[in-house]
C-alpha positions in Angstrom: -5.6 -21.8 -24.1 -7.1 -20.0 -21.3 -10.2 -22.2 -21.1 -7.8 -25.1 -20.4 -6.7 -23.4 -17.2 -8.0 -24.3 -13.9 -9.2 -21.5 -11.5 -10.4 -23.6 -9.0 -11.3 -26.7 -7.5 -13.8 -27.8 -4.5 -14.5 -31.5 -2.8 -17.9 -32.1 -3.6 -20.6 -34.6 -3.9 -23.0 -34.8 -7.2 -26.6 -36.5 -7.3 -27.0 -39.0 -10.3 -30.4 -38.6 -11.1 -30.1 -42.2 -12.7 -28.6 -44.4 -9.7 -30.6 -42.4 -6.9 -27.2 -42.0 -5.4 -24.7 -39.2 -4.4 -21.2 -39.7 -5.4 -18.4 -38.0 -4.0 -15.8 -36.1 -6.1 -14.3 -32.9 -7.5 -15.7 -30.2 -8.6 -13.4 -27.8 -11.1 -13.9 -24.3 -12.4 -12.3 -22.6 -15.9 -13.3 -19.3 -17.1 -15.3 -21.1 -19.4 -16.8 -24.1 -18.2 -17.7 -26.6 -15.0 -16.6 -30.0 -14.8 -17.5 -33.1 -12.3 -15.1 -35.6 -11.6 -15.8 -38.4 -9.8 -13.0 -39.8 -7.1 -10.9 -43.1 -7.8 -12.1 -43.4 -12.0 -11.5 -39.5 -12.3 -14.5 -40.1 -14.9 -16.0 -36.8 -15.8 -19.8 -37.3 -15.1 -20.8 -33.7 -15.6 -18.8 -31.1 -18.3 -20.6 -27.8 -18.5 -20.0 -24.7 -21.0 -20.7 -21.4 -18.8 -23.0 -20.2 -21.7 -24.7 -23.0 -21.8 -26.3 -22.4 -18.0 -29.6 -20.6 -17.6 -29.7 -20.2 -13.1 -27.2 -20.3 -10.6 -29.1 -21.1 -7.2 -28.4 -22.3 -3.6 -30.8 -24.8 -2.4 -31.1 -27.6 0.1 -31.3 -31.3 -0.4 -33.8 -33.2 1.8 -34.6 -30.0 3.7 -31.2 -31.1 5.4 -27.9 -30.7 2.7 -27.1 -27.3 1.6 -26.7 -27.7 -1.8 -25.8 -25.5 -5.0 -28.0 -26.5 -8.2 -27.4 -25.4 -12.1 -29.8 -25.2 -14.7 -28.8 -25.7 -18.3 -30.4 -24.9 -21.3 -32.8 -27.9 -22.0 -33.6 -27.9 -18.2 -31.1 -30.0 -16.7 -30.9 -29.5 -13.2 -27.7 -30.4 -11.1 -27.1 -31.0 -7.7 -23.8 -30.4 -5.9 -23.6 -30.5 -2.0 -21.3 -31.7 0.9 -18.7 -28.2 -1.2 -15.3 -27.4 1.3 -14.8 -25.0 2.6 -18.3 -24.1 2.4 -21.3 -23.8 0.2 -21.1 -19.6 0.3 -17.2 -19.4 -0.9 -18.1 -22.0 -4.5 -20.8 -20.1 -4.9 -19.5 -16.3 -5.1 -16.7 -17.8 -7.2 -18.8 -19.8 -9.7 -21.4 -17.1 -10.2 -18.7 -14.0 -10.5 -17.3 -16.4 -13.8 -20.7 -17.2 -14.9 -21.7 -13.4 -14.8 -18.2 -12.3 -16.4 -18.6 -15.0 -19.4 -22.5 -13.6 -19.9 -21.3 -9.9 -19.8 -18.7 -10.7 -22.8 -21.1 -13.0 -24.9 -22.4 -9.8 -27.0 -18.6 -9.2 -27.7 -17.7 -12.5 -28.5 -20.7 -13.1 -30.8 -19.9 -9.6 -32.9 -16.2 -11.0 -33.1 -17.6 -14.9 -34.5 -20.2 -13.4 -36.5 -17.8 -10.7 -39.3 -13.9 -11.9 -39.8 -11.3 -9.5 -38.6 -9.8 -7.9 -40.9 -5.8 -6.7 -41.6 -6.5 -3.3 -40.3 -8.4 -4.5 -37.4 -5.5 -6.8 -36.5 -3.1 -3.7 -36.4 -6.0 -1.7 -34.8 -6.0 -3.8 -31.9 -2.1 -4.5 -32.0 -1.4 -0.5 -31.5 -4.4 -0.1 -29.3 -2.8 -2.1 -26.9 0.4 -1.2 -27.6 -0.8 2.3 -26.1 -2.7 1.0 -23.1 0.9 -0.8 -21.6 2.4 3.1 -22.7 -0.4 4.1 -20.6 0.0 2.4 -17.5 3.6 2.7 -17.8 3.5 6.6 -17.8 1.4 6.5 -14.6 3.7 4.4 -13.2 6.9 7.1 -14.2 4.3 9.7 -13.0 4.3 7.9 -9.5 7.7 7.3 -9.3 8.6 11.2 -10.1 6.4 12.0 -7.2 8.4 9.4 -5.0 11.7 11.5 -5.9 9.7 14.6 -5.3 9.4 13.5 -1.7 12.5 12.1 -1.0 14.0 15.9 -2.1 11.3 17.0 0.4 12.6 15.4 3.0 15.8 15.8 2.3 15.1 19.8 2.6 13.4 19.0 5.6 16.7 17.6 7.3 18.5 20.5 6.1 16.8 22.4 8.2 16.9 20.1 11.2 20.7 19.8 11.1 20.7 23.7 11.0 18.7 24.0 14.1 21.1 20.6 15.6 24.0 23.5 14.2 22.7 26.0 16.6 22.5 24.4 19.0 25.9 23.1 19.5 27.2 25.9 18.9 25.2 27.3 21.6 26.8 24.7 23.8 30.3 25.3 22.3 29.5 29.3 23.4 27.9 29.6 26.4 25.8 32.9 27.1 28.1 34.1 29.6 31.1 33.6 27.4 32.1 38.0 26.9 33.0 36.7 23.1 29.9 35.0 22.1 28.7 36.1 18.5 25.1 36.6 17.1 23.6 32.7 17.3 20.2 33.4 16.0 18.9 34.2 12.6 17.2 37.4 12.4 13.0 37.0 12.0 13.0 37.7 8.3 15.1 35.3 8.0 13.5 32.8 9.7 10.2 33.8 7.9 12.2 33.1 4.7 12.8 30.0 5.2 9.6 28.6 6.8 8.2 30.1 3.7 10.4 28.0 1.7 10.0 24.9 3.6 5.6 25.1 3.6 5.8 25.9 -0.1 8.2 22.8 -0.6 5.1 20.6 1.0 2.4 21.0 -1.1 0.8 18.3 -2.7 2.4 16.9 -6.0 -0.1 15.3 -8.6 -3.3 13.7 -8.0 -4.2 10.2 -7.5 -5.0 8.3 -10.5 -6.8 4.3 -11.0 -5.2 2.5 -13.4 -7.8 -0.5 -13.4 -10.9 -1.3 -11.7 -12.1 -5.1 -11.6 -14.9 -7.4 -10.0 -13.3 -9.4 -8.0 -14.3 -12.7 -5.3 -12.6 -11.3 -2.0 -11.6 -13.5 1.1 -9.2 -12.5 4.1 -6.8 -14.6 5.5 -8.6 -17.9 4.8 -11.2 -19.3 2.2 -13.6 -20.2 4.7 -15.6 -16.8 3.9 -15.9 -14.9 0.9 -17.8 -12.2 -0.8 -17.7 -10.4 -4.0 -15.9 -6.8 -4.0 -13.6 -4.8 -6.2 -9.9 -4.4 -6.8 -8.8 -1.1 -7.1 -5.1 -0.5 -9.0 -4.2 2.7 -8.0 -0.6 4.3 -9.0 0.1 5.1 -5.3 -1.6 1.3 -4.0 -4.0 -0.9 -3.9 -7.5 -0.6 -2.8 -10.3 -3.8 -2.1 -13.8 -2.6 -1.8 -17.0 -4.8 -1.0 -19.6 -4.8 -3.3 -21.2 -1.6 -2.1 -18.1 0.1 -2.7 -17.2 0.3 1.3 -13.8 0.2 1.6 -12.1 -2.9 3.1 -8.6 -2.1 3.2 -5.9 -0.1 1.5 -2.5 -1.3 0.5 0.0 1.3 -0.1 2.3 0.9 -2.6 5.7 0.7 0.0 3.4 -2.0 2.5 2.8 -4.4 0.5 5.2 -7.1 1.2 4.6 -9.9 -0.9 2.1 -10.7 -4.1 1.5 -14.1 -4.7 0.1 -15.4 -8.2 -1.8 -18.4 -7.8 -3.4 -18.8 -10.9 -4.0 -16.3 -13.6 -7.7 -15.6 -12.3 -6.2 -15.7 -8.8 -3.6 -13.7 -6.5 -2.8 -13.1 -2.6 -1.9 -9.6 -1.1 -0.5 -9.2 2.3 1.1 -6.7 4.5 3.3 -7.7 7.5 3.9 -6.5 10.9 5.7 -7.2 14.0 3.6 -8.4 16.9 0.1 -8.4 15.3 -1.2 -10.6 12.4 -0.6 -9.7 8.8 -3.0 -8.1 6.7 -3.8 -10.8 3.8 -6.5 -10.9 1.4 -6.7 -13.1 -1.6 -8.8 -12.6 -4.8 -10.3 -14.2 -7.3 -11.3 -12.3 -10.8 -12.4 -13.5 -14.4 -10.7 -10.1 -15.1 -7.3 -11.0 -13.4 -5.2 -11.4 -16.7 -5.6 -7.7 -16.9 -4.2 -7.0 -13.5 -1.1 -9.2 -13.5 0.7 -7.5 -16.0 0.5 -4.3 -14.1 1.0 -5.2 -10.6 4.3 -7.0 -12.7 5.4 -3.8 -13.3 4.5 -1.8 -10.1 5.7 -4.9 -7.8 8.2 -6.0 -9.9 10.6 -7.2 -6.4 7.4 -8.2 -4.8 5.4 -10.7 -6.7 5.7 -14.2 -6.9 4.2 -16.3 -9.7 3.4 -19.7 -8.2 3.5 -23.0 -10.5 -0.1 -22.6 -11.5 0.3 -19.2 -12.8 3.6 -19.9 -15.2 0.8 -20.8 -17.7 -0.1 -17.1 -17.8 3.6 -15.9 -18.6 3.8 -18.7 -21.1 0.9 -17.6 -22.9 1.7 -14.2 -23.0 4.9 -14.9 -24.4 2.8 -17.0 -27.2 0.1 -14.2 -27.7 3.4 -11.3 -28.1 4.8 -14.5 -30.8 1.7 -14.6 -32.4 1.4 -10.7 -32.1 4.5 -10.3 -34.2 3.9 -13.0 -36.7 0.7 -11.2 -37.4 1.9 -8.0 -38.0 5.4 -9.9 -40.1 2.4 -11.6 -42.1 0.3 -8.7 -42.6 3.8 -6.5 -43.4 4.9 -9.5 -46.0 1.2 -9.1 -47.9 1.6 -5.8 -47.8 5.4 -6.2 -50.4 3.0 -8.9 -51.9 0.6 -6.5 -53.1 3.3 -3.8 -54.2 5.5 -7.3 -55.9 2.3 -8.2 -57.8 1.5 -4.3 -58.7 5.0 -4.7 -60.8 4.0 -7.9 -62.8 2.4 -7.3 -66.3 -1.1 -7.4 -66.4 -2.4 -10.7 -68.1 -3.7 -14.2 -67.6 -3.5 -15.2 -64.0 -1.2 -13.0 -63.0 -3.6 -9.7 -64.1 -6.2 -11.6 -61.7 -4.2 -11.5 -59.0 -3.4 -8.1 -59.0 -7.1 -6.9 -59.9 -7.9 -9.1 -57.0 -5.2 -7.6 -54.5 -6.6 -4.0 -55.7 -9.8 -4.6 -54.4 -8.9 -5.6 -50.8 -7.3 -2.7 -49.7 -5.3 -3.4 -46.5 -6.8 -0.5 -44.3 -10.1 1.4 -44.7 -10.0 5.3 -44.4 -11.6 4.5 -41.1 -8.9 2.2 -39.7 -5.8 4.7 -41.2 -7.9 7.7 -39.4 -7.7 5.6 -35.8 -4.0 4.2 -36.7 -3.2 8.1 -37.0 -4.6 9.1 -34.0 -2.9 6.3 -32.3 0.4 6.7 -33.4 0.1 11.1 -32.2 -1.0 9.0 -28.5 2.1 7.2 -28.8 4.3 10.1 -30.0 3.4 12.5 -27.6 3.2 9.7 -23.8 7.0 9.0 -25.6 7.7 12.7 -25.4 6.1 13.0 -22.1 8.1 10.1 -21.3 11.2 11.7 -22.0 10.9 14.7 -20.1 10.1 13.4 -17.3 13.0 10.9 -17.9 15.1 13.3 -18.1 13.4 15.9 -15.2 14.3 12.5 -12.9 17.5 12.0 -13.7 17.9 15.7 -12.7 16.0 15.0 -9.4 18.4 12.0 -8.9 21.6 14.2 -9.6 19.7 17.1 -6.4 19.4 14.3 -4.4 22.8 13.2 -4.7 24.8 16.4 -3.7 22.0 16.5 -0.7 22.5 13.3 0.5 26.4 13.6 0.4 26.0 17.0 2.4 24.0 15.8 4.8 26.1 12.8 5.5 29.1 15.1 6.1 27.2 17.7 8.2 26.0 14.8 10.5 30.1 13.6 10.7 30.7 16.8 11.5 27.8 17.5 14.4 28.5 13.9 15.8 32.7 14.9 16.5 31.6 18.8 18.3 29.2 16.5 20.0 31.7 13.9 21.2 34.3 16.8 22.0 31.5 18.3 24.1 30.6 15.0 25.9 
């Protein structure tokens, strides 16, 4: 279960109210609730539902302790102080989840209040299915555009080993050599080609975000914090502060390394070579989202750390679960066409008077499993074409890059037999 897993933890201290006392411990974060520990027993004297807090403030104790205090419904007030690595940094984090898990209450009660029907089920099943076709056509979009540069360049050294071609043969016939033939292209020529070569460099595509979340930013170390943004873009990553300045931009080839600390929690960093990397780490009640897409983006690059293998696992449950719904919902679907060949009568003619009036899709769900399904044709068809438009890059760049190679073996022996 999500709720079971741990985003994060801080050494603390929390005030009994009873004993007069402070008592040192931990203090532990899940997307859904906050828990005190106390050190040694690992008694939990404090176990707090998100929902159930009213006020999220930062205070001081004895005009002396920084301190952060919760109210609860009921008006319980607690007091946690002494937090590493500082008050600021538990703060953002707590109050991002807090915010987060009172932004999706109005959701979660609609959901709990009316049960969700078959059609709903396969609703949601395809909806999804088309979000993941989605972000996987930006992605083939990017990657098109990749090739499309690479065959730009490659053009572009065409014409450099043409000038390089020149010019040794300038140096192979020297001006004053009586048999010397025409070296230089005439000025239409020339105009041809530096036509071909600007047209070749416009702009492919635009950029396009594939997700935007809130997000609990802090670079290089967790000593400082503040909330921002995380931008997924198919050409990088972007992290903004919280008035949308931007902090930094990743592009896709810089990033070196994404590490997943937790499913609510990843690292980013860049490296270079006599400078200090470029690292940032995050911290989102959104990140489930994000993972699986940076997965597929930064396949070679990310890293799921011990913590986060309870994110993979539970995917793999949710797809389980995914399938036995739609098995379950396929199997009462041959129920209700078995029990439409049974003889009305008895109990039997009850059961299929009761299976004809719950339909297994509204006019309303069939009308949005349509439109779906023409989504899904059509990204598949995109899909394809540019499949197959890639493939044909792939073959262009081929034959270029085996030219090339055997124009530069041929330039480097005249230049060797000039030498």
């Amino acid at each position: 279960m999500s709720s079971d897993v741990r985003v994060h933890s801080w050494p603390c201290s929390y005030y009994l109210n009873l004993e007069k006392q402070w008592v040192p411990g931990k203090l532990t974060l899940t997307p859904h609730s906050l828990k005190f520990s106390a050190d040694g027993t690992e008694e939990v004297l404090v176990g707090l539902p998100l929902c159930s807090i009213t006020e999220i403030r930062k205070e001081a104790s004895l005009f002396i302790f920084s301190a952060i205090t919760v109210l609860e419904k009921g008006q319980a007030k607690h007091w946690f102080s002494s937090l590493r690595p500082s008050r600021n940094v538990v703060f953002n984090v707590i109050e991002h989840f807090w915010r987060e898990q009172l932004l999706s209450q109005p959701g979660t009660a609609a959901n709990t209040a009316s049960p969700v029907t078959r059609g709903q089920e396969l609703v949601g099943l395809m909806a999804s299915s088309q979000r993941r076709m989605e972000d996987t056509s930006k992605v083939l979009h990017h990657q098109g555009e990749q090739l499309d540069s690479v065959m730009r360049g490659l053009e572009k050294m065409e014409s450099d080993l043409d000038v390089a071609d020149r010019l040794l043969t300038e140096l192979e016939s020297p001006s004053w050599w009586p048999f010397s033939s025409k070296l230089w292209k005439t000025p239409s020529e020339a105009k041809t080609k530096e036509g071909v070569s600007v047209a070749s460099c416009e702009p492919f595509g635009k950029e396009g975000v594939v997700i935007r979340v809130p997000a609990v930013v802090s670079q290089r170390t967790e000593s400082y914090s503040k909330p921002g943004k995380l931008t997924v873009l198919v050409s990088g990553l972007e992290i903004h502060d919280s008035s949308s300045l931007l902090l930094h931009r990743f592009e896709r080839e810089d990033v070196d390394d994404i590490k997943v600390h937790s499913p609510y929690e990843v690292s980013i960093r860049q490296r270079f070579i006599g400078k200090p990397d470029v690292a940032y780490r995050l911290i989102s009640a959104k990140m489930p989202e994000v993972i699986p897409i940076l997965e597929v983006q930064f396949s070679k690059k990310i890293e799921l750390l011990e913590d986060a293998l309870v994110l993979r696992s539970r995917a793999r449950t949710s797809s389980a679960e995914g399938s036995c719904s739609i098995r379950h919902a396929a199997s009462r679907l041959m129920g209700c066409t078995t029990h439409r060949e049974l003889p009305t009568g008895g109990q039997e003619g009850e059961q299929l008077q009761l299976q004809r009036n719950w339909p297994l899709l509204s006019e309303g769900e069939a009308q949005e499993l349509t439109q779906i399904l023409s989504k899904l044709k059509g990204l598949a068809l995109d899909t394809e074409a540019e499949l197959e438009r890639q493939d044909e890059a792939l073959d262009g760049i081929t034959v270029a890059v085996d030219q090339a190679t055997l124009t530069v073996d041929k330039h480097n022996r005249r230049m060797r037999k000039l030498m």
